[in-house]
C-alpha positions in Angstrom: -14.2 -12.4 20.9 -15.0 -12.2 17.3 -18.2 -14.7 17.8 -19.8 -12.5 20.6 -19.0 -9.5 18.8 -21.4 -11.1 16.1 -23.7 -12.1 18.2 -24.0 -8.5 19.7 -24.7 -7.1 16.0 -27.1 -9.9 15.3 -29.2 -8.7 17.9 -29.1 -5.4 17.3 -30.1 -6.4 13.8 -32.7 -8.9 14.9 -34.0 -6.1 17.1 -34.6 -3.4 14.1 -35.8 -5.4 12.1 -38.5 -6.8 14.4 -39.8 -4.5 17.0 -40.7 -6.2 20.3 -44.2 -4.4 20.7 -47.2 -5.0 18.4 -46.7 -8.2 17.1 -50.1 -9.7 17.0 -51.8 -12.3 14.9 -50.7 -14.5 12.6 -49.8 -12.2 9.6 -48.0 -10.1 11.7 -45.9 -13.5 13.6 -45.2 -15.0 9.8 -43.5 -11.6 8.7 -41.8 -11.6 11.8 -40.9 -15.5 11.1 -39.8 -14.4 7.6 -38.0 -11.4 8.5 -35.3 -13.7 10.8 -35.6 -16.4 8.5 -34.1 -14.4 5.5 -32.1 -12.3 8.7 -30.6 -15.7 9.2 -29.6 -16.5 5.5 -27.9 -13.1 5.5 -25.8 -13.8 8.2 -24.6 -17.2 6.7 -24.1 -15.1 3.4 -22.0 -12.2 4.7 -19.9 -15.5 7.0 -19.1 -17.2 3.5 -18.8 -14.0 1.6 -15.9 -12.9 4.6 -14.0 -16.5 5.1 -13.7 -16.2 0.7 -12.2 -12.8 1.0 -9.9 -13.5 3.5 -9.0 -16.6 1.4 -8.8 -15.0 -1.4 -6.5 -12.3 0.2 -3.7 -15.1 1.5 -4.2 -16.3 -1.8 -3.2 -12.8 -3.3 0.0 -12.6 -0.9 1.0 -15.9 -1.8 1.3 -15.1 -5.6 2.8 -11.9 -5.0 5.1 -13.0 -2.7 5.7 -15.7 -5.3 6.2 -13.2 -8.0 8.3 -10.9 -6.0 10.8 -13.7 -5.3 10.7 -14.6 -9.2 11.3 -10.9 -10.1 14.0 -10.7 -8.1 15.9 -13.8 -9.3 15.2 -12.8 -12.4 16.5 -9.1 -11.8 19.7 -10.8 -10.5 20.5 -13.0 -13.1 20.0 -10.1 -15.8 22.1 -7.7 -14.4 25.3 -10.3 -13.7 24.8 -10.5 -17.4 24.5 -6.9 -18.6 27.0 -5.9 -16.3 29.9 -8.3 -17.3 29.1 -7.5 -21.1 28.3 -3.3 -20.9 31.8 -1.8 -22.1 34.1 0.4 -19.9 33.5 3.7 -21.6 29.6 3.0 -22.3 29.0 6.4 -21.6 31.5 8.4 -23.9 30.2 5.8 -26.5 26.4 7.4 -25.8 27.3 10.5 -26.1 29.5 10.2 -29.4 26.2 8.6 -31.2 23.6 11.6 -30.0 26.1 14.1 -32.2 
């Protein structure tokens, strides 16, 4: 789907960029030869350009997939800790030091 969806643009690109009627002589033939040459290049460009950002974006939800599960461990241990050690009347002790 996603290859004749390219193909459909590529022609519609092709087609703008070199108009059908008067192409004559060879100047006119070798910008029309250079136009889908560089056209062409494009295309391969933009291909790479995409697969690297899509790689780059599984990359990115890797790590912070990665990083969430870390966080989260970490978070855990911490508040065991802070929990078993915060005194029962933490509170009252708060409000004692702000006088």
């Amino acid at each position: 789907m996603a290859q004749k969806y390219e193909g459909e643009v590529n022609k519609r690109k092709t087609s703008a960029l070199v108009p059908d009627a008067g192409l004559t002589g060879d100047r006119d033939e070798h910008i029309a030869i250079r136009l889908l040459g560089l056209q062409g290049r494009l295309d391969a460009l933009d291909r790479l350009y995409n697969e690297e950002i899509g790689h780059l974006c599984r990359e990115l939800a890797q790590l912070k997939a990665e990083y969430v599960r870390f966080c989260q461990t970490r978070s855990g241990v911490s508040h065991r800790g802070k929990s078993s050690r915060r005194p029962a009347n933490h509170s009252r002790r708060k409000s004692n030091e702000s006088r």
